[in-house]
C-alpha positions in Angstrom: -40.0 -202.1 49.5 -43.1 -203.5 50.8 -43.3 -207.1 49.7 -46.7 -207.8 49.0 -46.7 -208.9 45.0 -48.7 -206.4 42.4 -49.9 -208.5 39.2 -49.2 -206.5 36.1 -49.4 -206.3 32.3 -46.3 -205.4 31.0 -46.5 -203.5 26.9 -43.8 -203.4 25.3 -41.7 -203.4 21.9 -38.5 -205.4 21.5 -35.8 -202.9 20.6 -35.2 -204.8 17.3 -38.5 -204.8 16.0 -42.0 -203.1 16.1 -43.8 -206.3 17.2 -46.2 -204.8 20.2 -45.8 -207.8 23.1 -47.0 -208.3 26.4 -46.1 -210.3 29.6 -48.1 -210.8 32.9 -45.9 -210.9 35.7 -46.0 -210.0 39.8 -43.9 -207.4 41.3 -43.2 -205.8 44.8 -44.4 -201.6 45.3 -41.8 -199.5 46.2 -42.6 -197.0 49.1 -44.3 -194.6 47.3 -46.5 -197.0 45.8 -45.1 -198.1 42.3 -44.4 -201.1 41.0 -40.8 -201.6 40.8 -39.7 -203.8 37.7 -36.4 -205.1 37.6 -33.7 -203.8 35.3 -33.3 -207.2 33.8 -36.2 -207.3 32.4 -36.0 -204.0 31.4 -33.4 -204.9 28.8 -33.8 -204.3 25.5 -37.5 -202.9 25.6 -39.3 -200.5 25.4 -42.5 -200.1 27.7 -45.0 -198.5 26.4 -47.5 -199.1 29.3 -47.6 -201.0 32.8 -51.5 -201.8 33.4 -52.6 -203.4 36.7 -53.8 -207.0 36.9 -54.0 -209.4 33.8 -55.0 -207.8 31.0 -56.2 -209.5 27.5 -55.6 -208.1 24.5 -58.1 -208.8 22.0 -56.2 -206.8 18.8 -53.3 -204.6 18.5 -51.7 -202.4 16.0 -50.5 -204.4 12.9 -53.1 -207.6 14.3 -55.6 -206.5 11.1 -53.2 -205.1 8.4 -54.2 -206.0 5.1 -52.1 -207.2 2.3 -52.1 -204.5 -1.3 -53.4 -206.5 -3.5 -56.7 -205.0 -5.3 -54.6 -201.5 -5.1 -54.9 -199.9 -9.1 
């Protein structure tokens, strides 16, 4: 593994809920050129996307959802 630190955006779910999360963090490439996250943090998500550098989410799904209230 080379050892020369990627930064990343990790997206991700929790496995007990549908809350959409994120984490920037800094990992090594394997030899083929991915970034290799460790199993550890692995547990209990599920990624939905690994984005290079620090991203900022400005809104995600469920960030806007109204509440029914005017509904007839």
């Amino acid at each position: 593994m080379h050892q020369d630190l990627t930064l990343v955006t990790i997206i991700y779910y929790h496995d007990e809920s549908l809350e959409l999360l994120h984490e920037v963090k800094s990992f090594p490439k394997n030899l083929h050129g991915r970034v290799v996250i460790p199993s550890i943090l692995k547990e209990g998500k599920s990624i939905v996307a690994v984005c290079e550098g620090e991203i900022q989410i400005i809104n995600k799904v469920g960030d806007c959802i109204l509440p029914i209230e005017e509904i007839a």
